[in-house]
N, C-alpha and C positions, 0 to 999 in steps of 0.2 A: 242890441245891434240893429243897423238898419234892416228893414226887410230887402233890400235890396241888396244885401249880402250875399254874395253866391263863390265858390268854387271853383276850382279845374273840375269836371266831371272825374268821379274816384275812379282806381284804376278796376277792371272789371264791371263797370254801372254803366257802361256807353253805349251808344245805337248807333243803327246808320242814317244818317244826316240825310243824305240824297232822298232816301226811300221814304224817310218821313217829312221830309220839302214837300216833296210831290206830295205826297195825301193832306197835307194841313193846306197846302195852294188848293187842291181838288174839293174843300168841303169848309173850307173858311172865305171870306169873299173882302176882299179889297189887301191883301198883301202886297205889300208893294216890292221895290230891286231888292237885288242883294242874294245874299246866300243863306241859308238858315244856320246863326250861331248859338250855341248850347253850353251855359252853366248851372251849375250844381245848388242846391240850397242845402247846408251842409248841415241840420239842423234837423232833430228827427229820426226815427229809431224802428218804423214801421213801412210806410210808403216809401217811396222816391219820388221827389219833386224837381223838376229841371227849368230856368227861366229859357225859354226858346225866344228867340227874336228874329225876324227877316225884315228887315229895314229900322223902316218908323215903328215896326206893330213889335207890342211885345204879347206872350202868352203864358201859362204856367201847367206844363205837364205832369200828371199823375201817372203813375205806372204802380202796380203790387212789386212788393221786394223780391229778390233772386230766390231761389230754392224750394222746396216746399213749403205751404203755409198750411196753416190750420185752417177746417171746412170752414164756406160762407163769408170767411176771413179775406178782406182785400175786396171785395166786392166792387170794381171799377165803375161796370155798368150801373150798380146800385146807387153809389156815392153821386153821378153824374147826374141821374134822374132825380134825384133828391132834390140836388141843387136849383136843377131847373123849375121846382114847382116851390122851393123854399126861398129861394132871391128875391121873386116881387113880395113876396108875402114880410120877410126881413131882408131887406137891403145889405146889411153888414156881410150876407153868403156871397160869396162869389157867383158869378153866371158861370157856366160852363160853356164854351163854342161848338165841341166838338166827341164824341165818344166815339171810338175806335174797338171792334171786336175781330179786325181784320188780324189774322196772327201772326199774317206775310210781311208784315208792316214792323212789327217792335218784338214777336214772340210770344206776346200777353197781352189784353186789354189795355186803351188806358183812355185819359181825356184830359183835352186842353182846356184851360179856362180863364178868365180873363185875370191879370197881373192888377192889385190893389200895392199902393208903396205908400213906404211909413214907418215906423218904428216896432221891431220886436222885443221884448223885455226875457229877456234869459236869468242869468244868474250875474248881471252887473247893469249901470245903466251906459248909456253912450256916453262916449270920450266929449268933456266940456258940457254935461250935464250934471246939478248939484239938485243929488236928491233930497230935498227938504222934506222934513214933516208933512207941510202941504200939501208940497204935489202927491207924496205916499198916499195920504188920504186919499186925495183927488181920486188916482188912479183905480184905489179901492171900493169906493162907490160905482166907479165907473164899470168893473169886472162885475159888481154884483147885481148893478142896474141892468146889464148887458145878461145876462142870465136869467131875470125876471122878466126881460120881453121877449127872450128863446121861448120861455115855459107861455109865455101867455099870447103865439100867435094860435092863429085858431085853424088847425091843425085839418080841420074836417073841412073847410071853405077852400084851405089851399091846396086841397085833393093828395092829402098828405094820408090816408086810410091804409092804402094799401104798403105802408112801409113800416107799420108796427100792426101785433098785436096785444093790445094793452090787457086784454082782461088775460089774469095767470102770469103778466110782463113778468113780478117780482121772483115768485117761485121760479118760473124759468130760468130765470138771473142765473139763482145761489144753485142751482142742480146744473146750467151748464159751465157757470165757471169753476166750481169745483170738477169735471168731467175736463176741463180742460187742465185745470193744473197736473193732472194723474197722466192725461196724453202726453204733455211736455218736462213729465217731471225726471230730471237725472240724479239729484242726489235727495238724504233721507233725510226729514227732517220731521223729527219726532210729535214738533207740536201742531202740524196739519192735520193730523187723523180729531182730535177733539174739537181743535177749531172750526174743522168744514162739519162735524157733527153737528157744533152748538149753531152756525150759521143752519141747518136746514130744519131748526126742531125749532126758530124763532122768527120766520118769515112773518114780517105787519103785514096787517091790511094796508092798502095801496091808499092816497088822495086817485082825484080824477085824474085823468090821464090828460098826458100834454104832450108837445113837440119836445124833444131831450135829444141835445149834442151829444152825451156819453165818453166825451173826452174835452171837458170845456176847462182850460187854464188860462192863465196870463199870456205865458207865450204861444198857443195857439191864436192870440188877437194880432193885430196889426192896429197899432195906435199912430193917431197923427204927429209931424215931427216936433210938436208941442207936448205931449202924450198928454195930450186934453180932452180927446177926443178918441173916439174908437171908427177906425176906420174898415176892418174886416173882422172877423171871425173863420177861424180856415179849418182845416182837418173835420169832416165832413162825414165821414168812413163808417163811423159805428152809430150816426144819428138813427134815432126812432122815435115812434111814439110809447110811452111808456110811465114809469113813473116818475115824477120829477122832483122826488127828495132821494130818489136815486141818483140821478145827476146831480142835484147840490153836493150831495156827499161826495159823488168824485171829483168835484172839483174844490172840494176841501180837503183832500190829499194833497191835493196837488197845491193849495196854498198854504207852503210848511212857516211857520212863526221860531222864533227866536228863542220861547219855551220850549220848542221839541226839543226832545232828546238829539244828542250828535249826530246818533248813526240815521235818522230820518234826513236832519237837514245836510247829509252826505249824501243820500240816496238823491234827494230832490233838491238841487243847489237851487237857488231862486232869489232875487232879491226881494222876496215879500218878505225874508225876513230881515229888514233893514225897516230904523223906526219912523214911524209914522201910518205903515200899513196895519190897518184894522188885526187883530188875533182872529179866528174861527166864532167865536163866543158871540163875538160882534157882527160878522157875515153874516151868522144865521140869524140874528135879529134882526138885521135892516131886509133880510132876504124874506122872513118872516113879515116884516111890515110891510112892504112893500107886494108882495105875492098877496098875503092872507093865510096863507097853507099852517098849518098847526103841524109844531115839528118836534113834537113829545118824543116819537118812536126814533128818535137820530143816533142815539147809541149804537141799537141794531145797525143802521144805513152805514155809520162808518167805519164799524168793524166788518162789514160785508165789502164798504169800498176800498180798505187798504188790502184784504183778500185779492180782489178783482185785479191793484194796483200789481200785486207781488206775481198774478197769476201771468201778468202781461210782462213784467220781465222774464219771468221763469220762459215766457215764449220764445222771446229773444234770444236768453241765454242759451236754449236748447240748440237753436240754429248754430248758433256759433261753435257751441260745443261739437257739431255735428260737422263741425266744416261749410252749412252750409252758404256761410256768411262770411265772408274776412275782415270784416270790418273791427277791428281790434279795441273798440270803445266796449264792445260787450264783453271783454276777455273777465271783468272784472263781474258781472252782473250775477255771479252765483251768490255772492257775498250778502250784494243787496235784498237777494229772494231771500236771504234768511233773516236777514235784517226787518225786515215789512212782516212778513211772517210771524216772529212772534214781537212786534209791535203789536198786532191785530190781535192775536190769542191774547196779548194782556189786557187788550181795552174789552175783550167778550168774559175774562174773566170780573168786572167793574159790573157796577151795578146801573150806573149812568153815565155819561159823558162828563 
């Protein structure tokens, strides 16, 4: 879809427009007439993203989801500071305008930042586009090229220090996302007690630590209306410095192929599995060549990253379950936590990838 795809704002996800004029006028400079209009980006399962516009200017506001969240979880303020010291360093980041802690204002932190347009890739491509082998390729270098310069800004010059701590990153991982699955978990599901065992008794040693999205796919990018080109990288939220065959790994969940099993490419509709897009086998060898990084230990990374995957809808589902959400897209997400689940138990029972 276009990125410029947006919404009626859903019902209960709204603010007030007046109270947030005034403060984006009061702390943004050159707004021009008009009145400040607000839609929804409908796309996404964690934050809330809204295109706000008053006149000529457009902007793209961040806010945490309704209800309780999990600690550390949503970090507004954190996500915003990032940006601002990760944009010059990679351009594809959004600038952020504005970070808001005032609570008189929206209720909850949030920030504005500036609108990139283009193309999102979901689970089809745009009406009056023919996806050929070519372009599949194309795009497929492009994701993994766009991954290899995340990992290889230099993290320590972009005064990026203080938003990870790498040494212990890994072990931290697999002990707090198992701690998290058990905080959100509602139903039993027998093959988690051996899986989060064998995850914590097979933690690698780390490569050098780098700058790491933590949530890097396809459709988190913003592609030109040629999709030749990448023109952003968005979602922002869980960046660190850390390990970076951990982030490959999650974001080779998140690129499901045409081999997966059904219930995987149900959980993860996407059109990478349409031909021409490179398989995983392939990602990490061009990710491999083009990095350097030796990617022996990836067995472990991606039986830890469909873990991590299943533990982040377990999050969601809980909300819903809970009422604390009504967004009725999660009604279904119990299904899929079991599904991921013991996908992941069966790749730790293998011996390799």
């Amino acid at each position: 879809m276009s990125a410029d795809d947006t919404i009626a704002v859903r019902t209960g996800e709204s603010f007030d427009l007046p109270r947030v004029e005034q403060y984006l006028r009061s702390h943004i400079q050159g707004l021009g007439e008009g009145s400040l209009q607000v839609s929804q980006f409908p796309s996404g399962a964690s934050n809330l993203t809204y295109l706000v516009q008053i006149g000529d200017w457009e902007g793209v506001l961040r806010r945490p989801p309704f209800g309780p969240v999990p600690p550390k979880a949503h970090d507004m303020e954190r996500e915003a500071g990032l940006l601002q010291k990760v944009s010059p360093a990679f351009p594809l980041a959004p600038m952020p305008y504005v970070f808001c802690n005032d609570l008189s204002i929206l209720g909850v932190p949030f920030y504005v930042m500036e609108r990139r347009k283009g193309m999102v890739l979901n689970n089809a491509f745009p009406q009056g586009v023919t996806p050929t082998g070519e372009l599949c390729r194309q795009i497929s270098l492009t994701v993994v090229e766009t991954l290899v310069q995340i990992h290889a800004v230099d993290w320590q010059a972009a005064g990026l220090s203080e938003f990870g701590h790498p040494e212990g990153f890994l072990a931290r991982q697999v002990k707090g996302w198992i701690e998290r699955y058990f905080r959100a978990q509602t139903d039993d599901i027998p093959e988690v007690e051996p899986l989060t065992r064998w995850l914590a008794e097979h933690v690698p040693q780390s490569p050098a630590p780098t700058l790491i999205h933590n949530d890097f796919k396809l459709n988190n990018m913003i592609l030109d209306n040629d999709l030749t080109r990448p023109v952003a990288v968005l979602d922002w939220e869980m960046a660190t410095v850390g390990d970076p065959l951990f982030d490959l790994a999650v974001s080779l969940t998140y690129w499901v192929t045409s081999e997966d099993p059904e219930e995987l490419q149900t959980v993860l509709p996407t059109v990478t599995t349409l031909p021409g897009f490179i398989n995983r086998a392939e990602f990490m060898e061009i990710y491999a060549q083009k990095s350097g990084r030796d990617l022996s230990s990836m067995h472990f990374y991606m039986t830890f990253a469909y873990f991590k995957l299943a533990v982040i809808i377990q999050q969601i589902y809980a909300r819903w379950k809970k009422g604390q959400t009504q967004d009725e897209r999660f009604a279904i997400f119990g299904n899929r936590v079991r599904d991921v689940i013991l996908y992941a138990a069966r790749l730790s029972e293998r011996e390799k990838l």
